[in-house]
C-alpha positions as CSV (number, residue, x, y, z in Angstrom):
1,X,43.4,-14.3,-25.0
2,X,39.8,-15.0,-24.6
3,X,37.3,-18.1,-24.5
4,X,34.2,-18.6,-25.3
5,X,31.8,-21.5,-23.4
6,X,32.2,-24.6,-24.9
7,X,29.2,-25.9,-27.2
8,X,28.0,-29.2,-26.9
9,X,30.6,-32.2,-28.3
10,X,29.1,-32.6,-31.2
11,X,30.4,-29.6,-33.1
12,X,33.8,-29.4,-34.2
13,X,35.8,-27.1,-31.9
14,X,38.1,-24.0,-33.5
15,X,40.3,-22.2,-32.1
16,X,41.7,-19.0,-34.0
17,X,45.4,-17.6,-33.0
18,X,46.1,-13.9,-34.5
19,X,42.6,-13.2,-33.6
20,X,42.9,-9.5,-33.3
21,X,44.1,-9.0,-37.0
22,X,42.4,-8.3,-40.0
23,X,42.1,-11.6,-41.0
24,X,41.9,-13.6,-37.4
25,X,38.9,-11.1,-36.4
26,X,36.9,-12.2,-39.7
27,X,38.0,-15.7,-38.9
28,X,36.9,-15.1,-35.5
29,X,33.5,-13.4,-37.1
30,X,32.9,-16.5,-39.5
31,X,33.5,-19.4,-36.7
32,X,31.2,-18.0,-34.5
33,X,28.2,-17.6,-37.3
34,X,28.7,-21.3,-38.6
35,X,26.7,-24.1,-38.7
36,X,28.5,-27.1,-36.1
37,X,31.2,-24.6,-35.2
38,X,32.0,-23.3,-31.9
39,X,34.6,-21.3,-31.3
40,X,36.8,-21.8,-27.8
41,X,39.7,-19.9,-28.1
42,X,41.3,-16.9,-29.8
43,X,44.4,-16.0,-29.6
44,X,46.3,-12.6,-29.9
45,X,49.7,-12.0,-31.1
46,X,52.4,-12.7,-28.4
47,X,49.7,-14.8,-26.4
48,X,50.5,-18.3,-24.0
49,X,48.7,-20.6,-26.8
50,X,48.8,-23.2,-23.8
51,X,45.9,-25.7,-24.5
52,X,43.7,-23.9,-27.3
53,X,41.0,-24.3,-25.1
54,X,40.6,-27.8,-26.3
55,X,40.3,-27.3,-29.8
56,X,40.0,-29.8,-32.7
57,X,41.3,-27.0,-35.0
58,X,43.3,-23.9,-35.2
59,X,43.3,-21.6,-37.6
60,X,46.6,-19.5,-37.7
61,X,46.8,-16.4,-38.9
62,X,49.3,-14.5,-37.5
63,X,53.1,-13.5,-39.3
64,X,55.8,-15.2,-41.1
65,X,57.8,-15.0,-37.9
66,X,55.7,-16.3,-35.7
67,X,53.8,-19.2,-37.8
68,X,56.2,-21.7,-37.4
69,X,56.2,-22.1,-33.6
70,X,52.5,-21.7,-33.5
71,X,51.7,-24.3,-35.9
72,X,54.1,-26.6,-33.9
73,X,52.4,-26.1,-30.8
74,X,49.3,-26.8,-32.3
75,X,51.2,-29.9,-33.7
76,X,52.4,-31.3,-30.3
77,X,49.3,-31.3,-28.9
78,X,47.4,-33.1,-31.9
79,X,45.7,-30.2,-33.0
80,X,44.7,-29.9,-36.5
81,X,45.8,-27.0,-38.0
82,X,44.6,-24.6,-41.0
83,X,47.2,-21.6,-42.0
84,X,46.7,-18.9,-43.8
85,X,50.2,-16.7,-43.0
86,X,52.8,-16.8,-45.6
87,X,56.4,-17.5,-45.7
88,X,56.2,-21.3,-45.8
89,X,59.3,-21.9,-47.8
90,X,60.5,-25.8,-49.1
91,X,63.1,-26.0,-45.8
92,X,59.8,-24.9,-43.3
93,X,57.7,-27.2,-45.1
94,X,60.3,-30.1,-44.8
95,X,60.5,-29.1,-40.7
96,X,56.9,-29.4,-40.4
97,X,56.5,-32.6,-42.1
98,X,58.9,-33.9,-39.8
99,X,56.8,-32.5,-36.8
100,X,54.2,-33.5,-38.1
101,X,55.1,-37.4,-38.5
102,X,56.6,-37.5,-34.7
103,X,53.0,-35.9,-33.7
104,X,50.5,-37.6,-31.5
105,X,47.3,-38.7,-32.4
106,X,45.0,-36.0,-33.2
107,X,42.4,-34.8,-30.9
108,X,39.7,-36.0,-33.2
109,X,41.3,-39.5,-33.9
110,X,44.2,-40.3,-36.4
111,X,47.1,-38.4,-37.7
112,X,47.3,-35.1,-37.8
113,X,46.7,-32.6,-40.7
114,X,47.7,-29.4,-41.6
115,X,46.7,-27.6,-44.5
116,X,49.1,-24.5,-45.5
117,X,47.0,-22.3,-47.9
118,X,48.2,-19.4,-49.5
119,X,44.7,-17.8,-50.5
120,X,41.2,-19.0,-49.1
121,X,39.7,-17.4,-51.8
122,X,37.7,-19.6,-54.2
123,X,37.8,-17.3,-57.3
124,X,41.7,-17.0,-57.1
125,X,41.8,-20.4,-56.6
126,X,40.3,-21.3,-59.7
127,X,42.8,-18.4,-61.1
128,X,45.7,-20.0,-60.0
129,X,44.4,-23.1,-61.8
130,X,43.2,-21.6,-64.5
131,X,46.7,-19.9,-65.1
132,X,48.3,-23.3,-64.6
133,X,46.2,-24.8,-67.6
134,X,46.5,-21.9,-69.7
135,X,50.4,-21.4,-69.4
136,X,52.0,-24.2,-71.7
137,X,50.3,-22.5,-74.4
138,X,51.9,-19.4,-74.2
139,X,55.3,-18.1,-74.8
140,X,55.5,-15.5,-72.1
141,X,53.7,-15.3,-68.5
142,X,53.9,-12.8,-66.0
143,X,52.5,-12.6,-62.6
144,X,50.8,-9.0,-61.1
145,X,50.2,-9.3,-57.7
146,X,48.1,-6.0,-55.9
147,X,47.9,-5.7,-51.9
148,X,47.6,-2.9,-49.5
149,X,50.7,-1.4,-48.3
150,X,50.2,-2.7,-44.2
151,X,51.1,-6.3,-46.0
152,X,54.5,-7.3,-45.3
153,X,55.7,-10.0,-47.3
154,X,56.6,-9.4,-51.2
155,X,55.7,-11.3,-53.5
156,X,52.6,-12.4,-51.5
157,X,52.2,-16.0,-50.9
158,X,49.3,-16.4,-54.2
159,X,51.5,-15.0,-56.0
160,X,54.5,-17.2,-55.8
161,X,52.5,-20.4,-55.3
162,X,51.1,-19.5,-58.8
163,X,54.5,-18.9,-60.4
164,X,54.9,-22.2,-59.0
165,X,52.3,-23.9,-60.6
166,X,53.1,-22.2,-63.8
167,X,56.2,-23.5,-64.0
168,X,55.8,-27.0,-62.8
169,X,53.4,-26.8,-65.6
170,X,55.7,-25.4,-68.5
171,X,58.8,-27.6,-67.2
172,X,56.3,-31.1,-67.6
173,X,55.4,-29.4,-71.1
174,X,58.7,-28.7,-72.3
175,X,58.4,-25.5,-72.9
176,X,61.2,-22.8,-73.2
177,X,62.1,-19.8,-70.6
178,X,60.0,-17.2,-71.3
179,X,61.5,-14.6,-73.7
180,X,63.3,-11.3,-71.9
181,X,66.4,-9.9,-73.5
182,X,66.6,-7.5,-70.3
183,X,70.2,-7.2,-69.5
184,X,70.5,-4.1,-67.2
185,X,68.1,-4.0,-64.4
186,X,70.1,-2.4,-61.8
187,X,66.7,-1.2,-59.3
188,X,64.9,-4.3,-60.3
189,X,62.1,-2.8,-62.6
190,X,61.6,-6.2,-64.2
191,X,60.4,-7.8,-60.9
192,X,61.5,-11.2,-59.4
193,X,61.6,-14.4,-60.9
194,X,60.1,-17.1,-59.1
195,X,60.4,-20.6,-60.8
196,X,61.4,-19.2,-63.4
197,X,57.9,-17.0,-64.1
198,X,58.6,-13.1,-63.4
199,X,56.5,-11.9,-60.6
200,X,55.7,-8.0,-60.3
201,X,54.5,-6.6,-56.4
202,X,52.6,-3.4,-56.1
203,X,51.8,-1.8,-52.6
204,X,48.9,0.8,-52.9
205,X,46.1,2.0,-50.3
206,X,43.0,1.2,-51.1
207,X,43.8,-2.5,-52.3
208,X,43.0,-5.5,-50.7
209,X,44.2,-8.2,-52.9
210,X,44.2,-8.9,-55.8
211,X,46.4,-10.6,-59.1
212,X,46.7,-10.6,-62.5
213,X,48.3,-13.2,-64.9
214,X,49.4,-11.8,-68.3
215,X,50.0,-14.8,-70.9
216,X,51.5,-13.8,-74.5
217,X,51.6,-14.7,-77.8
218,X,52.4,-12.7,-81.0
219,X,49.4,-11.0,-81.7
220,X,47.4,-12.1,-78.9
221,X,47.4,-11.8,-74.8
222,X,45.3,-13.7,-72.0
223,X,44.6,-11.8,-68.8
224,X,43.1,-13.4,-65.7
225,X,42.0,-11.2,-63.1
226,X,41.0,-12.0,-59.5
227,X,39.7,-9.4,-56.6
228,X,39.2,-9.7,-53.4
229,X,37.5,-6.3,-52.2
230,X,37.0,-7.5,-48.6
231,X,38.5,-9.9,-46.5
232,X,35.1,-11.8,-46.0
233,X,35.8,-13.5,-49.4
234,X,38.2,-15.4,-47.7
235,X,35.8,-16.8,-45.3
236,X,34.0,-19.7,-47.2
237,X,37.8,-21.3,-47.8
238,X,38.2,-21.1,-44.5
239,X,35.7,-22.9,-43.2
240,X,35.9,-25.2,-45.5
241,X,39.6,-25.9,-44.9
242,X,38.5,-25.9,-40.9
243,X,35.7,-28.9,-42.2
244,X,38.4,-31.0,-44.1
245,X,41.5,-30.5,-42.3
246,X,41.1,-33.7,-40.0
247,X,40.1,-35.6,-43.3
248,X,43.8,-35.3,-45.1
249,X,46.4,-36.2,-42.3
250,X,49.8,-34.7,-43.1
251,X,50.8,-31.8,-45.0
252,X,49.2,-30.1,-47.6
253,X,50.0,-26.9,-49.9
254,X,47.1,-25.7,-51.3
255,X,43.3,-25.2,-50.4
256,X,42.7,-26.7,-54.0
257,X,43.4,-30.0,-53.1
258,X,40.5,-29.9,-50.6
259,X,37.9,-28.6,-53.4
260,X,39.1,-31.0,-56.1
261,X,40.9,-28.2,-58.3
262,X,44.4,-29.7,-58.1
């Protein structure tokens, strides 16, 4: 673990813990560039989190494993945090909220917040939302999501958080399951079904991330795209979850509630 000098009070002070991954070295990159930021801690995997070098924030970006027990450190010491690693299923969302109402005061002054986001990206973001809109008018909807094959989790955490949304948005609809008269499947070629929406995962070097959302109707299809071709396209979301964390105590799912796209 290293830290950096403190910066005067004024500017809101980050700590990042998986700071020596891809992601926790670009978030590392983008604290340290920006405006009333100052970085005082970063964190590698299997470090002593201890204080986070008195930071307002954290941003934790590490592995499904290891998320939960960092984000309630950060918790018990009224630290806001911001998360980008996946895995955060209804039971570990239910544990946290319940960490999170015993918490102290935040550092900064009220109740804590803690933002889980599964993508940072705006573009997918408005994808996701997009998709969400778009899905009550058509009879089938799949979900194609694209990483490199270093990523461990299938499907990735965009992907089922948009299968999600999907749903929630056909079931308030009305509308019917969409069509498949698959009944053999024995290796699982016709993906997984989350909510309800089938979800494809494809592993391949060269990616970064990306997703596709097919939407069908007889004689017609709808296909939203997003690409992310570095991980510096996360970077604005990030920050901006870092500036808005302390403004929305509690638990949130979803960077889009931050930017108004819920």
């Amino acid at each position: 673990m290293t830290e950096t000098t403190a910066r005067p009070a004024r500017e809101l002070k980050v700590a990042v813990i998986g700071a020596h991954g891809r992601m926790g070295s670009e978030a590392v990159r983008a604290v340290e560039a920006a405006h009333g930021l100052s970085l005082v801690a970063a964190h590698g995997s299997g470090d002593d989190l201890g204080d986070l070098g008195g930071a307002d924030v954290a941003v934790e970006l590490t592995v499904p494993a290891a998320s939960p027990g960092n984000v309630a450190h950060c918790v018990a010491r009224g630290v806001h945090v911001v998360v980008g690693t996946t895995g955060w299923d209804e039971a570990r969302l239910e544990t946290l909220r319940a960490q999170v109402a015993d918490a102290p005061a935040a550092v900064t002054g009220g109740a804590v917040g803690v933002l889980i986001a599964p993508n940072f990206a705006v573009g997918a973001l408005l994808m996701m939302s997009f998709a969400a809109k778009a899905a009550p008018f058509f009879e089938s909807v799949e979900v194609i999501e694209l990483h490199h094959p270093g990523k461990v989790d299938a499907p990735s955490g965009t992907a089922a958080r948009t299968a999600a949304m999907i749903g929630r948005a056909r079931d308030e609809a009305g509308c019917d399951a969409v069509p498949d008269a698959t009944t053999h499947d024995p290796d699982g070629a016709r993906g997984a079904r989350v909510d309800g929406i089938p979800v494809h995962s494809v592993r391949l070097r060269g990616l970064t991330a990306h997703q596709e959302v097919l939407l069908g109707n007889a004689g017609e299809m709808l296909t939203l795209r997003h690409d992310s071709f570095d991980r510096g396209s996360f970077m604005p979301g990030v920050l901006a979850a870092v500036r808005a964390v302390a403004d929305h105590p509690g638990v949130t799912v979803g960077l889009e509630h931050y930017l108004g796209l819920a």
